[in-house]
PDB file of N, CA, C and O in Angstrom, chain B, residues numbered from 101:
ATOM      1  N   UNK B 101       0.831  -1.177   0.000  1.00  0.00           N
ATOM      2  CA  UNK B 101       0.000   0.000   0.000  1.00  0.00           C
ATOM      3  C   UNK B 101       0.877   1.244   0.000  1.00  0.00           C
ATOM      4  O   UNK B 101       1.824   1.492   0.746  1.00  0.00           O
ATOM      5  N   UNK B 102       0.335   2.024  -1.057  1.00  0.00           N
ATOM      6  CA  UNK B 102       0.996   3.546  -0.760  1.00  0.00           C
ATOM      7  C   UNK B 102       0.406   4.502   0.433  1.00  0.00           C
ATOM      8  O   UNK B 102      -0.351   4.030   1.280  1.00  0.00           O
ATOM      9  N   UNK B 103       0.691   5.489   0.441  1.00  0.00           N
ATOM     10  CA  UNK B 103       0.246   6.734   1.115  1.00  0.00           C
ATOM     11  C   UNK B 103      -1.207   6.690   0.929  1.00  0.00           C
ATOM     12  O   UNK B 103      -2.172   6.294   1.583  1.00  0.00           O
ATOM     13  N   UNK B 104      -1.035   7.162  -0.036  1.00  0.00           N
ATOM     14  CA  UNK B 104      -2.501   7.588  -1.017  1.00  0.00           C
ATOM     15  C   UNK B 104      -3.597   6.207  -0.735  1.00  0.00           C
ATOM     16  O   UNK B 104      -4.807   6.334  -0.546  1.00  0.00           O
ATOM     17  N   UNK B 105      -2.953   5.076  -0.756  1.00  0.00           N
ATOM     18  CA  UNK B 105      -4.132   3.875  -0.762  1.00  0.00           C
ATOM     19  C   UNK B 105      -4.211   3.915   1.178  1.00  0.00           C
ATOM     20  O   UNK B 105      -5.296   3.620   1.681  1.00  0.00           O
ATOM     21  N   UNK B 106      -3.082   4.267   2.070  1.00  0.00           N
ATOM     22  CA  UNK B 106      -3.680   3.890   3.522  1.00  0.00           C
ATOM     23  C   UNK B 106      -4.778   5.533   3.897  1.00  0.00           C
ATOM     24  O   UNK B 106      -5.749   5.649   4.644  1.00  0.00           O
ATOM     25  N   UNK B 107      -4.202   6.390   3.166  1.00  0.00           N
ATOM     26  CA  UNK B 107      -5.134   7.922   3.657  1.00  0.00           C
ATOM     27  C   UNK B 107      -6.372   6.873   3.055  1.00  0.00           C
ATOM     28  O   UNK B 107      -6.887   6.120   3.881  1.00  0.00           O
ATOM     29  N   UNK B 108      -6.755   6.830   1.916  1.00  0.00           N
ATOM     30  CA  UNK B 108      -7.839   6.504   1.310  1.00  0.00           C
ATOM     31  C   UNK B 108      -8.808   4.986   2.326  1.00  0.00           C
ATOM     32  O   UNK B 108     -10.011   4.753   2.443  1.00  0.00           O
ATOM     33  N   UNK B 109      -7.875   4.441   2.738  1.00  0.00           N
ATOM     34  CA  UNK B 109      -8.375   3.081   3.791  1.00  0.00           C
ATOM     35  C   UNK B 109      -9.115   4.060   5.395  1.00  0.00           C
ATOM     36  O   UNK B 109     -10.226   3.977   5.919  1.00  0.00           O
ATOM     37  N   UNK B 110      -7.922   4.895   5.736  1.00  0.00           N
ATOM     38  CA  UNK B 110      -8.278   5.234   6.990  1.00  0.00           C
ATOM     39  C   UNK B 110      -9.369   6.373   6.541  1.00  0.00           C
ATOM     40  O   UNK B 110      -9.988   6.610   7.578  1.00  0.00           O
ATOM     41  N   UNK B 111      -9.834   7.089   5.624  1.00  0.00           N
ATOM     42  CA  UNK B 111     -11.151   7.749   5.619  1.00  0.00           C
ATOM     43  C   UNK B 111     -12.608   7.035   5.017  1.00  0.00           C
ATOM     44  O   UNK B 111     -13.753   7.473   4.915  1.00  0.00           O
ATOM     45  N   UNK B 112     -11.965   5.696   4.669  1.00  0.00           N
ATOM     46  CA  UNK B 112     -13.084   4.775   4.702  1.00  0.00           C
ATOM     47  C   UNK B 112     -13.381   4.152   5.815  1.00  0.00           C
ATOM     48  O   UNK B 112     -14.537   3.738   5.722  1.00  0.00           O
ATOM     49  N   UNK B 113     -12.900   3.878   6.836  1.00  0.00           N
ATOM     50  CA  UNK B 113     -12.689   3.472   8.220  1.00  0.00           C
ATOM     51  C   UNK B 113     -13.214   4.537   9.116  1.00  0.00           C
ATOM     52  O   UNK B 113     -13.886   4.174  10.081  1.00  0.00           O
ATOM     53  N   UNK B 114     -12.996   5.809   8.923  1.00  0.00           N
ATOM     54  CA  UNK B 114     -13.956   6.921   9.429  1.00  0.00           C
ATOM     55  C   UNK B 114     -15.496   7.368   9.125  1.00  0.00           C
ATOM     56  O   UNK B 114     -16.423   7.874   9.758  1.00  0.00           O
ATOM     57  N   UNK B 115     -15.325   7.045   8.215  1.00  0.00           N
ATOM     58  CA  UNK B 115     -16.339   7.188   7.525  1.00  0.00           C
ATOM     59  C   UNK B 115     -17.824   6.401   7.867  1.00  0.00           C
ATOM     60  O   UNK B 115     -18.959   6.863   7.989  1.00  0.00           O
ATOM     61  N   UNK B 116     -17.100   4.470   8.004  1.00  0.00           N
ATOM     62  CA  UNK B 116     -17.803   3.570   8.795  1.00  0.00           C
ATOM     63  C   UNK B 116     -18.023   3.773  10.298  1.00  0.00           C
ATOM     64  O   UNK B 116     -19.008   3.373  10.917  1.00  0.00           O
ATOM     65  N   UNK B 117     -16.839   4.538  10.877  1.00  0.00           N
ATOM     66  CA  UNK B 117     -17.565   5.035  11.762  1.00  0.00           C
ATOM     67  C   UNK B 117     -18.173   5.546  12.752  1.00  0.00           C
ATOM     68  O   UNK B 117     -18.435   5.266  13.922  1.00  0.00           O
ATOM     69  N   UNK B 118     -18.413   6.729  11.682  1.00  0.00           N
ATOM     70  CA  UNK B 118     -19.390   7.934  11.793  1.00  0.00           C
ATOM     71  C   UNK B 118     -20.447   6.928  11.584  1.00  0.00           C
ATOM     72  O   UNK B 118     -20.830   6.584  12.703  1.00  0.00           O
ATOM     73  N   UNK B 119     -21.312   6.088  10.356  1.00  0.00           N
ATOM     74  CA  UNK B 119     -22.131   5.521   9.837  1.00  0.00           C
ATOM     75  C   UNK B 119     -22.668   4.357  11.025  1.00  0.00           C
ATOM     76  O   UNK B 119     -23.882   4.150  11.001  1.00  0.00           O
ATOM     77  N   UNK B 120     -21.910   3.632  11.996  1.00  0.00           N
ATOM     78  CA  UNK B 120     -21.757   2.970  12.880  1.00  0.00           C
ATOM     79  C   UNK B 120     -23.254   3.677  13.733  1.00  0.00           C
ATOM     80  O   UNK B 120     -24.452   3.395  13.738  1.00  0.00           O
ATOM     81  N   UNK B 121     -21.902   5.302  14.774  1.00  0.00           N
ATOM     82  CA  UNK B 121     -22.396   5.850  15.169  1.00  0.00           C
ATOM     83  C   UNK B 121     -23.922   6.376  15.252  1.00  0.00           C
ATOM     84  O   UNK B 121     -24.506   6.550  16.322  1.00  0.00           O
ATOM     85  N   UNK B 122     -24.533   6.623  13.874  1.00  0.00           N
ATOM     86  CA  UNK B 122     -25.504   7.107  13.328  1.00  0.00           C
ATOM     87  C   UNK B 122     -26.833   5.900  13.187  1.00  0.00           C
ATOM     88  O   UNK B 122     -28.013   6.243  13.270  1.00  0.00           O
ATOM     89  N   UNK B 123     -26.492   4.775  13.011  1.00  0.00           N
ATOM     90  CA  UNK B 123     -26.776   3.385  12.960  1.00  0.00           C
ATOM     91  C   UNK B 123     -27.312   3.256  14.347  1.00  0.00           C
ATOM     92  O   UNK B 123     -28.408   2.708  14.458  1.00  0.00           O
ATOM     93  N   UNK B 124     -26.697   3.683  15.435  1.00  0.00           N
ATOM     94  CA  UNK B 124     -26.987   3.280  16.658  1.00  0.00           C
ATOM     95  C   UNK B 124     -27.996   4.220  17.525  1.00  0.00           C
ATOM     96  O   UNK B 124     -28.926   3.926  18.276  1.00  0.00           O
ATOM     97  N   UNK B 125     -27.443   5.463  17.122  1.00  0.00           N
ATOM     98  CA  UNK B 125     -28.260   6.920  17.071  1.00  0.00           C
ATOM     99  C   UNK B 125     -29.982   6.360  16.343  1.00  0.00           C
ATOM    100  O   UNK B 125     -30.957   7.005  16.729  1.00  0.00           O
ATOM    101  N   UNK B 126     -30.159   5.487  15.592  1.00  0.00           N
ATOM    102  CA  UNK B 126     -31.155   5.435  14.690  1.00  0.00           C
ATOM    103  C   UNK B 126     -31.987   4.900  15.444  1.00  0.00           C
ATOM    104  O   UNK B 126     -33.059   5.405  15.778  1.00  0.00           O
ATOM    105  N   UNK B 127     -31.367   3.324  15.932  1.00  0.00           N
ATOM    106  CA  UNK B 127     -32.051   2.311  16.387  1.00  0.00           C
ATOM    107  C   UNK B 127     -31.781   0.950  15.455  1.00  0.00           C
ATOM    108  O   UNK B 127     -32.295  -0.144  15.687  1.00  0.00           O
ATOM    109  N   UNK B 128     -30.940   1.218  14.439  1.00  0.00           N
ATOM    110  CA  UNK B 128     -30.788  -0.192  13.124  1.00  0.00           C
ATOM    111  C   UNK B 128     -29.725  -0.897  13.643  1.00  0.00           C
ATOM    112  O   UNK B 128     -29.462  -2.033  13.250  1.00  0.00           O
ATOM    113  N   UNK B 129     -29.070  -0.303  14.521  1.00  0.00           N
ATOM    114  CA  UNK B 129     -28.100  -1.339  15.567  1.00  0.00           C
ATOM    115  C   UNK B 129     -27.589  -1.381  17.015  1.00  0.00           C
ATOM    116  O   UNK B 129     -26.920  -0.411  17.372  1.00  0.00           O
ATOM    117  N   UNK B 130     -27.800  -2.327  17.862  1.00  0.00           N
ATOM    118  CA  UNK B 130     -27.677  -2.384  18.772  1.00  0.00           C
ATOM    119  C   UNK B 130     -26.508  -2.167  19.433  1.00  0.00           C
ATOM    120  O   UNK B 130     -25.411  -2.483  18.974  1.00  0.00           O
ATOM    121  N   UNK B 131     -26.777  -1.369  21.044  1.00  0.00           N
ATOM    122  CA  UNK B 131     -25.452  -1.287  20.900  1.00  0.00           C
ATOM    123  C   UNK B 131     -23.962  -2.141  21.291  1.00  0.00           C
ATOM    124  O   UNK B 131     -22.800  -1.734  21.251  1.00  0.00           O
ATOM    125  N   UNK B 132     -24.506  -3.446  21.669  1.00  0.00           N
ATOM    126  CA  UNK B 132     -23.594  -4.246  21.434  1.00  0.00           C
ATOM    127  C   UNK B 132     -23.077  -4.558  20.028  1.00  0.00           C
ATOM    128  O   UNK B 132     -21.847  -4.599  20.030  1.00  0.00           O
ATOM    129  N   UNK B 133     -23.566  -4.766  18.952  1.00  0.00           N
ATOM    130  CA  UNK B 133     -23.565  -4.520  17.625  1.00  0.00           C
ATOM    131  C   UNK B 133     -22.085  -3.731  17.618  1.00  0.00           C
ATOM    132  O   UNK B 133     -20.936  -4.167  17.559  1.00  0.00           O
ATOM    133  N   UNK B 134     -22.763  -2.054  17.727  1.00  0.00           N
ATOM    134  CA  UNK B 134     -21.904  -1.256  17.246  1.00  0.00           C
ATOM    135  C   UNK B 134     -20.804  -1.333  18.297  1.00  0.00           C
ATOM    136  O   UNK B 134     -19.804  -0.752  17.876  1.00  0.00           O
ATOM    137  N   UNK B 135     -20.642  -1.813  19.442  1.00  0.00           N
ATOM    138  CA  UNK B 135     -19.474  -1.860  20.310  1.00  0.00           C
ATOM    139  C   UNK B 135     -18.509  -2.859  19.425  1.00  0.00           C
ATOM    140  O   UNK B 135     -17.405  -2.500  19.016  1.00  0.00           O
ATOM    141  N   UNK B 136     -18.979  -3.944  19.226  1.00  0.00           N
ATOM    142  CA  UNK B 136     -18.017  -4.982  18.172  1.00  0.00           C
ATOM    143  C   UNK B 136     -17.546  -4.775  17.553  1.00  0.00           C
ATOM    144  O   UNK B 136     -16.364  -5.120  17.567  1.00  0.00           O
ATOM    145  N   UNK B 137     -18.182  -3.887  16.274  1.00  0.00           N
ATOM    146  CA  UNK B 137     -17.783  -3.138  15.003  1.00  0.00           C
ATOM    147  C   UNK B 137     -16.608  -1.964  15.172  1.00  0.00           C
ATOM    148  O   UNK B 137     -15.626  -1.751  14.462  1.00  0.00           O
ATOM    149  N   UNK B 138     -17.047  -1.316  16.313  1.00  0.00           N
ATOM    150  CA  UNK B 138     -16.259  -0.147  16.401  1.00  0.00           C
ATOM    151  C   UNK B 138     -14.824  -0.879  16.735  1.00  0.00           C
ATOM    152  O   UNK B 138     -13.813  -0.622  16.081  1.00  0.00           O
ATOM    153  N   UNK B 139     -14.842  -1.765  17.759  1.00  0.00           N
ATOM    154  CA  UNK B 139     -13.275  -1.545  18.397  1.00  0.00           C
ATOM    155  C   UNK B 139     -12.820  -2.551  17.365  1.00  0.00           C
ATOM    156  O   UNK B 139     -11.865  -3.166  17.841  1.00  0.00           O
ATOM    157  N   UNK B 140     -13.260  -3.187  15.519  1.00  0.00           N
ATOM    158  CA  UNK B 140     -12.829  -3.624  14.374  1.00  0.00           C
ATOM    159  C   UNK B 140     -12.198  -2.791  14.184  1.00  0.00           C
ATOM    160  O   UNK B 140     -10.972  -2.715  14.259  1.00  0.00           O
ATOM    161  N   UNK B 141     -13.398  -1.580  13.742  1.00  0.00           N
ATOM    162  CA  UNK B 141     -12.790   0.006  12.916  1.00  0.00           C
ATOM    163  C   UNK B 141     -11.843   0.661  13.732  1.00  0.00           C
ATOM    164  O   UNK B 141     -11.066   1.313  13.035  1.00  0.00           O
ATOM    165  N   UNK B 142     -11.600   0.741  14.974  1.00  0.00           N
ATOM    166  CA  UNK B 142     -10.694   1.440  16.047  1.00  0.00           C
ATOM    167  C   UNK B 142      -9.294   0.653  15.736  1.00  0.00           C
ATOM    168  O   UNK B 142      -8.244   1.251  15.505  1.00  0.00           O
ATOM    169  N   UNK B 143      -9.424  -0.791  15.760  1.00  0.00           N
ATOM    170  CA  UNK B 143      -7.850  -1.467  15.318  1.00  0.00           C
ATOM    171  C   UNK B 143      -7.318  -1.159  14.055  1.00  0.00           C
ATOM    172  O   UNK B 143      -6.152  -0.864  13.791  1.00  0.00           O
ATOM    173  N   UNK B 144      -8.311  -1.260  13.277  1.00  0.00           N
ATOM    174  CA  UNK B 144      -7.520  -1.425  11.868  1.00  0.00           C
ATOM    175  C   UNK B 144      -7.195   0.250  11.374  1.00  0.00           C
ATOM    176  O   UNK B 144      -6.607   0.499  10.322  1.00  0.00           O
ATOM    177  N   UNK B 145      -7.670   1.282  12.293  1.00  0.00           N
ATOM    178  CA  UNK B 145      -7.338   2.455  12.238  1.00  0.00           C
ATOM    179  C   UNK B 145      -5.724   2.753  12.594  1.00  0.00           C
ATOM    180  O   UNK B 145      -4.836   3.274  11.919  1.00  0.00           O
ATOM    181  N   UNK B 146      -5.735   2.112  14.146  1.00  0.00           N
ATOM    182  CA  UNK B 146      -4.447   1.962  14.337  1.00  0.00           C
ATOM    183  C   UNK B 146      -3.076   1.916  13.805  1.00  0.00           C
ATOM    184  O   UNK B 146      -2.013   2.511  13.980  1.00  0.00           O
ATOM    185  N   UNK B 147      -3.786   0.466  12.709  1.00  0.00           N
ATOM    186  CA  UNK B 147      -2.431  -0.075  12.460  1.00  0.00           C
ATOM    187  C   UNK B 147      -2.723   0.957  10.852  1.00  0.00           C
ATOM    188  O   UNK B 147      -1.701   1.303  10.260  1.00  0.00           O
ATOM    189  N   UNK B 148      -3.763   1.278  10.398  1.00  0.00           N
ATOM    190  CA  UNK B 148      -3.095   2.545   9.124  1.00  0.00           C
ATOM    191  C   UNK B 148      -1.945   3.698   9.345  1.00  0.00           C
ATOM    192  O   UNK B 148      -0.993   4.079   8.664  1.00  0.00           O
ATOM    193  N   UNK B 149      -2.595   4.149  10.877  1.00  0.00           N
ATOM    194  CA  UNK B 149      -1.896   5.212  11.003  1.00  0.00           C
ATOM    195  C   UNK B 149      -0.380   5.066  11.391  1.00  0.00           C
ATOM    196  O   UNK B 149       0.533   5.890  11.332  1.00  0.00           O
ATOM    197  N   UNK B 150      -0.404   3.727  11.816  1.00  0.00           N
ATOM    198  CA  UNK B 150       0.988   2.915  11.994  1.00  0.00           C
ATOM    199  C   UNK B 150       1.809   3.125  11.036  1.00  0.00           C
ATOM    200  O   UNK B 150       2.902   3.692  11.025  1.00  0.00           O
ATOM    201  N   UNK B 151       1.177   2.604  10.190  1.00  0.00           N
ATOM    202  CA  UNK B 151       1.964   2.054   8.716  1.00  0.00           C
ATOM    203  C   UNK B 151       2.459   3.063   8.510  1.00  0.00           C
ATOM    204  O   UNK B 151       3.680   3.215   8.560  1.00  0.00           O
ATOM    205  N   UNK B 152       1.264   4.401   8.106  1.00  0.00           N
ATOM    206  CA  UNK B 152       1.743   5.751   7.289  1.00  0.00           C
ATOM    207  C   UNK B 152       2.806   6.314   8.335  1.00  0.00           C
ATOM    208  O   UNK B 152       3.751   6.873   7.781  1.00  0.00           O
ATOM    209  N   UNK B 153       2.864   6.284   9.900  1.00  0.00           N
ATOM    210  CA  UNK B 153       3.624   7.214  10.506  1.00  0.00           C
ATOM    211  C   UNK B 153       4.750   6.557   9.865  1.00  0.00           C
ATOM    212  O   UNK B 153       5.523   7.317   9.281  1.00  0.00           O
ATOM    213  N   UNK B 154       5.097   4.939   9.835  1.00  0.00           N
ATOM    214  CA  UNK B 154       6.492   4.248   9.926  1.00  0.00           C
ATOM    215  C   UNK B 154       6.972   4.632   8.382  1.00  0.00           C
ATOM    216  O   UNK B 154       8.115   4.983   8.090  1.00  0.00           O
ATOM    217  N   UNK B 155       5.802   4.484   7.402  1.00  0.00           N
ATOM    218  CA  UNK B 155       5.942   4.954   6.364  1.00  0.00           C
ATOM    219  C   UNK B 155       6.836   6.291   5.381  1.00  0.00           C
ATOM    220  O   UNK B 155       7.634   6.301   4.444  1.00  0.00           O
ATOM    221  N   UNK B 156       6.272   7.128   6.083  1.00  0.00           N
ATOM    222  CA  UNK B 156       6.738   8.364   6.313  1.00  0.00           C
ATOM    223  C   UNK B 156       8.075   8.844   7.132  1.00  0.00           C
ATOM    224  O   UNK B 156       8.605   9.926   6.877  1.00  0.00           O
ATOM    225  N   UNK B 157       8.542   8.014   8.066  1.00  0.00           N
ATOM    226  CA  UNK B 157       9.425   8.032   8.868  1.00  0.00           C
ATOM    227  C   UNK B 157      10.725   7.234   8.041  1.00  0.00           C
ATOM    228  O   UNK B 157      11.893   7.572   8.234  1.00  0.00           O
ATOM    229  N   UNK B 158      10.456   6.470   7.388  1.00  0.00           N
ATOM    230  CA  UNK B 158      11.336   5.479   6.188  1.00  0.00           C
ATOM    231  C   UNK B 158      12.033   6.470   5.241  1.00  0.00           C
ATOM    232  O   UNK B 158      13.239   6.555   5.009  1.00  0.00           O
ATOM    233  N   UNK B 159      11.203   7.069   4.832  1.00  0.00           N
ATOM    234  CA  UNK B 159      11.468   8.316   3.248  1.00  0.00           C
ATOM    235  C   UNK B 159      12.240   9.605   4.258  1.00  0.00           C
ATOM    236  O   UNK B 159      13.030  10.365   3.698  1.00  0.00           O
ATOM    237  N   UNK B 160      11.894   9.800   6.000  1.00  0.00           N
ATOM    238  CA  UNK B 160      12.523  10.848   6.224  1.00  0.00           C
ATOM    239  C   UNK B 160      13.875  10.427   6.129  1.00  0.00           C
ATOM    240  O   UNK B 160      14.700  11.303   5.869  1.00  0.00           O
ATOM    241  N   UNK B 161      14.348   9.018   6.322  1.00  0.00           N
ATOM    242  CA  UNK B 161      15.844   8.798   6.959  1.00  0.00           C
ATOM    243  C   UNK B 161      16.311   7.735   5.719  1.00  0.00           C
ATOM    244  O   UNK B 161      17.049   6.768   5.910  1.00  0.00           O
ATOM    245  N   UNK B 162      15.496   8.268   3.891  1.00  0.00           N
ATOM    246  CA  UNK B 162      16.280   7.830   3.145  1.00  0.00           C
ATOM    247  C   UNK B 162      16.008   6.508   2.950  1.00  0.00           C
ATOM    248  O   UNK B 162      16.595   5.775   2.154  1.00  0.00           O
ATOM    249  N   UNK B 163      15.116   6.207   3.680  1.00  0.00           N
ATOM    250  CA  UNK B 163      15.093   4.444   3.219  1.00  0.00           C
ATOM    251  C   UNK B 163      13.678   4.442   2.582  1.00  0.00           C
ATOM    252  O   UNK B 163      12.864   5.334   2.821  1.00  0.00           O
ATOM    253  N   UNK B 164      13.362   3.124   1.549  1.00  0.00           N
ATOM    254  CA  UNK B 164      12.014   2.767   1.035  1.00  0.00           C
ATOM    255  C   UNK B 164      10.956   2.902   1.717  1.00  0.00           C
ATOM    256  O   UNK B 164      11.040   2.517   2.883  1.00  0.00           O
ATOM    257  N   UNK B 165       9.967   3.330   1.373  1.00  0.00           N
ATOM    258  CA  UNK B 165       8.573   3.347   2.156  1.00  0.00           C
ATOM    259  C   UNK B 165       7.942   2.402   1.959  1.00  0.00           C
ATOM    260  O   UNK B 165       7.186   1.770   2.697  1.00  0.00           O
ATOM    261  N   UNK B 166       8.293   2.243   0.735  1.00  0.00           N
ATOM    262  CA  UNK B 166       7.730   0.269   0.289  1.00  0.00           C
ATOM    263  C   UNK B 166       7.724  -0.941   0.751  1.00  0.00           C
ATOM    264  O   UNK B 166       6.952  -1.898   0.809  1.00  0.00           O
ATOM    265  N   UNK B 167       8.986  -0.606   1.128  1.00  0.00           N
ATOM    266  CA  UNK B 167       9.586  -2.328   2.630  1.00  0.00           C
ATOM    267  C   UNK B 167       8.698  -1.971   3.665  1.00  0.00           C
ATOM    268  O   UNK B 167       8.615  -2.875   4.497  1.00  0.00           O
ATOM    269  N   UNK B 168       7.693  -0.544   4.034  1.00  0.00           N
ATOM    270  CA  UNK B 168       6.840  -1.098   5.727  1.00  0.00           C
ATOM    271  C   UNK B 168       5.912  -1.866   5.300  1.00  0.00           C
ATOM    272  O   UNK B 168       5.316  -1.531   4.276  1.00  0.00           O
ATOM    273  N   UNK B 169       5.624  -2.870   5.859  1.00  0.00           N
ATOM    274  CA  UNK B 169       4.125  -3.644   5.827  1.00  0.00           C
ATOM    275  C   UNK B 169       3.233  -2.787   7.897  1.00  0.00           C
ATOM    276  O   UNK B 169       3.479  -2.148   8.921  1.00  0.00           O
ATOM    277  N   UNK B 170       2.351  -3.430   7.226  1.00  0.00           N
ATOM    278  CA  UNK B 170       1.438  -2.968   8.224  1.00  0.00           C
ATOM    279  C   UNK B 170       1.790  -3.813   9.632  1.00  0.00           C
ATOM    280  O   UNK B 170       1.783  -4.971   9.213  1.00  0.00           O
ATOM    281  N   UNK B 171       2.030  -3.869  10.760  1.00  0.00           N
ATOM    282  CA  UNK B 171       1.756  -4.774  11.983  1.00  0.00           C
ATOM    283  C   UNK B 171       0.689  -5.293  12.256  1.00  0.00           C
ATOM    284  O   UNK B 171      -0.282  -5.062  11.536  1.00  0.00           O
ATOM    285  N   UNK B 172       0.616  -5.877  13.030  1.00  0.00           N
ATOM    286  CA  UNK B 172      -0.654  -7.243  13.648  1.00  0.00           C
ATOM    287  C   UNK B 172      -1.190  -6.115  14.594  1.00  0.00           C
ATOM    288  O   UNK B 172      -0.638  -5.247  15.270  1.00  0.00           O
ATOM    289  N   UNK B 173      -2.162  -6.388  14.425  1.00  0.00           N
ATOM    290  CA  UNK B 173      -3.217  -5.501  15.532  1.00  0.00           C
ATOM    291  C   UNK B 173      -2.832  -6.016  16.693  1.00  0.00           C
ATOM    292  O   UNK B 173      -2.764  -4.888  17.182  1.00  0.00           O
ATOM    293  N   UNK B 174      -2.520  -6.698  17.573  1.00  0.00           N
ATOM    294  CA  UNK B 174      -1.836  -7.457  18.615  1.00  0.00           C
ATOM    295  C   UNK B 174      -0.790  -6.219  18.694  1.00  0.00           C
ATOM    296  O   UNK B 174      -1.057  -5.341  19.515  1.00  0.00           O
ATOM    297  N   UNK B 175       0.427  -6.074  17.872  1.00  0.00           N
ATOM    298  CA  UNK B 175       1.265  -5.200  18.278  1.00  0.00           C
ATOM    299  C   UNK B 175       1.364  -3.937  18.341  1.00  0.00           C
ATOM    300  O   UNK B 175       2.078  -3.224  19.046  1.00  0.00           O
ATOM    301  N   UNK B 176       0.190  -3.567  17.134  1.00  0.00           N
ATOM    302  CA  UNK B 176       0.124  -2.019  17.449  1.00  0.00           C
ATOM    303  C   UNK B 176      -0.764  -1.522  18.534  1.00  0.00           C
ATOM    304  O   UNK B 176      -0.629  -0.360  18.916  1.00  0.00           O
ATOM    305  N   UNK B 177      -2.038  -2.628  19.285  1.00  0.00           N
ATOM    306  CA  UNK B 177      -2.450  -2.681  20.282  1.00  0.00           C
ATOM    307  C   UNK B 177      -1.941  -2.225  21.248  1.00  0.00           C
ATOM    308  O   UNK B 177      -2.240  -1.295  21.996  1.00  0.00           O
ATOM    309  N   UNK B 178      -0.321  -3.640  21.172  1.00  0.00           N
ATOM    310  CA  UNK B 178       0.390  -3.029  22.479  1.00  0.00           C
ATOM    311  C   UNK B 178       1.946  -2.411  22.386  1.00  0.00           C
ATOM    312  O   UNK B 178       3.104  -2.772  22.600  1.00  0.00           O
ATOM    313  N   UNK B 179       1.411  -1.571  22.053  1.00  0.00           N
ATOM    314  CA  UNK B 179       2.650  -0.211  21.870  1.00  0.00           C
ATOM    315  C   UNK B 179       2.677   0.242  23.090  1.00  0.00           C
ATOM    316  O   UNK B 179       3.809   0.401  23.546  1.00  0.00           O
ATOM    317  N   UNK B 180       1.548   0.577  23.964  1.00  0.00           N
ATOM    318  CA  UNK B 180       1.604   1.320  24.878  1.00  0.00           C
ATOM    319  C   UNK B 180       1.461   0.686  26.363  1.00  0.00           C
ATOM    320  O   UNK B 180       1.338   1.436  27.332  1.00  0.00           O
ATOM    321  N   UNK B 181       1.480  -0.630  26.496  1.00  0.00           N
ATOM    322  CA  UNK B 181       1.162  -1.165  27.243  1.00  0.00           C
ATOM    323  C   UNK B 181       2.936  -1.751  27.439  1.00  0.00           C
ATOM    324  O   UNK B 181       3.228  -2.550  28.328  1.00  0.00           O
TER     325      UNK B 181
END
């Protein structure tokens, strides 16, 4: 994935949800439902913004941006832990 394809992933991932949100706001999903869904869309947010920071951080210090792959939601989970 380039730049352009993870921006384009993580505002489809926002996008779901806002739509989530609004879904639940409605009554078309419960909110266990949207609790499931969200902390999907909350991981895989993660590891975009992962990618692009490491991404971006590659091209500052001269190296390929192409060699990052994305991490396991497991590890970008626990970054902070």
């Amino acid at each position: 994935m380039d730049d352009k394809e993870v921006l384009g992933r993580i505002h489809g991932l926002v996008d779901e949800e806002h739509k989530l949100r609004e879904q639940l706001s409605q009554g078309k999903l419960s909110a266990d439902e949207e609790h499931a869904r969200l902390k999907e869309v909350e991981e895989a947010l993660d590891q975009c913004w992962d990618l692009l920071r490491r991404r971006r951080a590659a091209r500052e210090f001269g190296n390929n941006p192409d060699t990052e792959q994305a991490h396991s939601t497991g590890e970008v989970e626990g970054y902070l832990q």
